[in-house]
C-alpha positions in Angstrom: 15.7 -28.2 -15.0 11.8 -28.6 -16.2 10.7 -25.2 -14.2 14.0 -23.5 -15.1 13.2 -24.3 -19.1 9.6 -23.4 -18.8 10.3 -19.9 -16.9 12.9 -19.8 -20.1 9.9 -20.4 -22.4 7.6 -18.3 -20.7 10.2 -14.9 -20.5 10.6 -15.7 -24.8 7.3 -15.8 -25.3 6.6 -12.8 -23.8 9.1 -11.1 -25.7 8.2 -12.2 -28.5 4.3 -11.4 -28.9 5.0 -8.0 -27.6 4.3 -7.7 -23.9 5.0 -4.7 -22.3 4.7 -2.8 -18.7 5.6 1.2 -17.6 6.3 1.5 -14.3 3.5 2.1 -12.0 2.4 4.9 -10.0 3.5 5.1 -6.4 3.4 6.3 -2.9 5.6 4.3 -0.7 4.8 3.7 2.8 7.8 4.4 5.6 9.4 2.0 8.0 6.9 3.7 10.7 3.8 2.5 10.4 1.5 0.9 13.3 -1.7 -0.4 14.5 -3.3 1.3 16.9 -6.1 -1.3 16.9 -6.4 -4.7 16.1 -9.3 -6.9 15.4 -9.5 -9.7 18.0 -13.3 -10.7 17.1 -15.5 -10.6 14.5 -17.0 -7.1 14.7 -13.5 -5.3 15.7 -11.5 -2.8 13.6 -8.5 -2.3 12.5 -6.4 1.4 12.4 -3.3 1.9 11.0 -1.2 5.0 11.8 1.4 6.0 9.4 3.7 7.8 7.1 4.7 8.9 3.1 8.6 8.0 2.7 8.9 8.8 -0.5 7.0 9.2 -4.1 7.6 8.3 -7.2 8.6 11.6 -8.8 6.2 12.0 -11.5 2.7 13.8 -11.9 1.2 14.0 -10.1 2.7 13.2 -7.0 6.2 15.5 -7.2 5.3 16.5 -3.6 7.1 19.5 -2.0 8.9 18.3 1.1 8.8 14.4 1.1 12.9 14.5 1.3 13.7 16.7 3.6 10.6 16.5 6.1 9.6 20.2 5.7 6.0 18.8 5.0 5.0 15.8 6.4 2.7 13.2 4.6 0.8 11.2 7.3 -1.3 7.8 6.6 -4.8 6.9 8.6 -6.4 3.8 7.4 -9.3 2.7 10.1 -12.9 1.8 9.9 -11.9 -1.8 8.7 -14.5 -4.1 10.4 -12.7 -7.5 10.6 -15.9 -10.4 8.8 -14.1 -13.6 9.4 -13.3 -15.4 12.0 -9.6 -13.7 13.8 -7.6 -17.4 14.0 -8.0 -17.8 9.9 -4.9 -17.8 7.8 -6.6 -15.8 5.6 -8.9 -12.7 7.4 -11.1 -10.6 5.8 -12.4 -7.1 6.3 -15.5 -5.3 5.4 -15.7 -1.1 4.7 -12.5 0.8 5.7 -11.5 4.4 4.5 -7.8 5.4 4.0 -6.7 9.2 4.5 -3.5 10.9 3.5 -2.7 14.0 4.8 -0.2 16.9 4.1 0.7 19.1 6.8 3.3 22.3 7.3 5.1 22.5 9.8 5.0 18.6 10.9 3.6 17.9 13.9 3.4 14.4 14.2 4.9 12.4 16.9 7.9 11.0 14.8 9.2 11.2 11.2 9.6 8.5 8.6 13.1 8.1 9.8 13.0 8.1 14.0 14.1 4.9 15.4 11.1 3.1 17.0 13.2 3.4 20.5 12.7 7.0 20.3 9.2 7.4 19.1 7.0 7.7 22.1 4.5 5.8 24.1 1.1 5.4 22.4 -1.3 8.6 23.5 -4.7 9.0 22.0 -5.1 12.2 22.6 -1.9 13.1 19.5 -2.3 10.0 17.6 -4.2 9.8 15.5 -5.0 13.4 15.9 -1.8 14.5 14.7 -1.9 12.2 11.9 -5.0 13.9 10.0 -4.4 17.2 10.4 -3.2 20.0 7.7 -4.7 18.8 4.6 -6.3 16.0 2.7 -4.3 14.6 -0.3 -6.1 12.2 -0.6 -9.3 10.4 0.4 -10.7 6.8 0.0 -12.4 3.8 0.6 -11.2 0.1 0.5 -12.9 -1.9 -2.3 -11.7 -5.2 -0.4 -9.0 -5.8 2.4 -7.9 -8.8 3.4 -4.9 -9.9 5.5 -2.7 -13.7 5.0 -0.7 -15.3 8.1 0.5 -18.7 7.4 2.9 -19.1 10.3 6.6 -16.8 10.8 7.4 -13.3 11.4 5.0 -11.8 8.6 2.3 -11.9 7.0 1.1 -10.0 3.6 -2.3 -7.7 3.2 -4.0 -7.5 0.0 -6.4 -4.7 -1.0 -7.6 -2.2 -3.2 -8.5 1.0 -3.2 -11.1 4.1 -5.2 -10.2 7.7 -4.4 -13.0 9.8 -3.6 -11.5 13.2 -2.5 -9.0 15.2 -1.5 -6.2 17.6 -3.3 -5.0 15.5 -5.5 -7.8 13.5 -6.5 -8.2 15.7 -9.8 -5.1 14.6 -10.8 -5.9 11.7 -10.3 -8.9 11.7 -12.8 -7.7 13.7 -15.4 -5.1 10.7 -15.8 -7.6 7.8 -15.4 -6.1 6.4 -12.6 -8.8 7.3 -9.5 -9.8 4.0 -9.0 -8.3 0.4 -8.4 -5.3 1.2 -6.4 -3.6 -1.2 -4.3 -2.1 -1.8 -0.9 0.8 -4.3 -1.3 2.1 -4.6 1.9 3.3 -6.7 5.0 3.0 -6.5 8.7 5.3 -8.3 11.9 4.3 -10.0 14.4 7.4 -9.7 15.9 9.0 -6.3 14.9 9.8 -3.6 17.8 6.9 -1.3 17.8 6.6 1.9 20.5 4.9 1.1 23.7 1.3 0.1 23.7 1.0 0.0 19.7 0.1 -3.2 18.0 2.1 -3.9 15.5 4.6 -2.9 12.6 3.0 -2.4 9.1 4.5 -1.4 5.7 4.8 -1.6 1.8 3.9 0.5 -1.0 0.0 2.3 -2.9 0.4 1.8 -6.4 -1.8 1.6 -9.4 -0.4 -0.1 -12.3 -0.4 1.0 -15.6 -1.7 -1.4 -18.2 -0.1 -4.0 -20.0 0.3 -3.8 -24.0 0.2 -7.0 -25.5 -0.3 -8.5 -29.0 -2.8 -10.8 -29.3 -1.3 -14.2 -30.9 -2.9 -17.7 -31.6 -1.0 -21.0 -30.5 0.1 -21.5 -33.8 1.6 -18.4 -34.0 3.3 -18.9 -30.7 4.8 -22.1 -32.0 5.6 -20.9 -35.6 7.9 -18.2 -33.8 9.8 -20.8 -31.7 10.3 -22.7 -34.7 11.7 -19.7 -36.2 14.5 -19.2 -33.6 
């Protein structure tokens, strides 16, 4: 009852000096998504192959295509030099650039949607080849990337990104919102993945907006639940 009455407290409180939140800008990551390399010593990299499912339908990502897979919108994520040691919980990664690409017609092995049973075998000489060609929407590097694994079927990754280049990135500017993105995402170790990739990665990029909040002393904070 003590944690359900302090969440309680917490959610009035909020409410009542003010705190606000607009929903942040996004670029979801499909259900197929997979390593092509994984770090298995200090020194080794990690790539990620991957695909756009979907965008949040605002400026400035109202993308042509996204729904019906006339365009594709592919995801590269590699030069992520694994520092720590590879059995820690917690690993973490040094570098890494992150590339999304729009292309017409697709070309890519599979689509957002294509089962995993039907997506072929692992061939370097398509993937990731396939996966950065057309144009770059965007270009960037990783600020800091780190990957947890406490035991069970997933782990989470945690990172951030700055945008450097690519179509979009003006758009990105002219809004304030180049820099300190995020990668909040997951990968299995057990999820089916096509033959001879690693492993199964998702979640969503995102950049929260800021939070509005009014500034109030603990006085204040108890003055107002002495008022209800």
């Amino acid at each position: 009852m003590r944690g359900i009455t302090v969440l309680a407290t917490l959610a009035f409180l909020a409410g009542a000096v003010g705190v606000s939140s607009a929903e942040p800008y996004l670029l979801n990551l499909s259900g197929n998504n997979f390593s092509i390399s994984e770090a298995t010593a200090i020194g080794g990299e990690l790539e990620v192959v991957g695909m756009l499912s979907m965008v949040q339908d605002n400026p400035p990502f109202s993308l042509p295509g996204v729904v019906d897979w006339t365009t594709e919108y592919t995801v590269d994520v590699r030069d992520l030099i694994l520092a720590s040691p590879p059995g820690n919980s917690v690993k973490t990664y040094n570098g890494g650039v992150i590339e999304l690409w729009a292309d017409t017609p697709p070309d890519a092995p599979w689509t957002p949607t294509t089962p995993v049973s039907l997506i072929p075998a692992y061939n370097a000489l398509t993937v990731p080849a396939l996966m950065v060609d057309g144009s770059p929407l965007l270009t960037g590097v990783f600020t800091q990337f780190a990957t947890i694994f406490f035991g069970g079927q997933t782990g989470s990754i945690s990172a951030t990104i700055n945008w450097t280049g690519g179509s979009r990135l003006g758009d990105l500017q002219a809004l304030g919102i180049a820099n300190d993105w995020h990668w909040n995402g997951w990968f299995s170790m057990t999820a089916p993945v096509p033959p001879d990739y690693q492993r199964l990665y998702g979640g969503k990029l995102e950049h929260e907006t800021p939070v509005a909040v009014e500034p109030a002393t603990w006085g204040e904070i108890k003055n107002l639940l002495r008022a209800r």
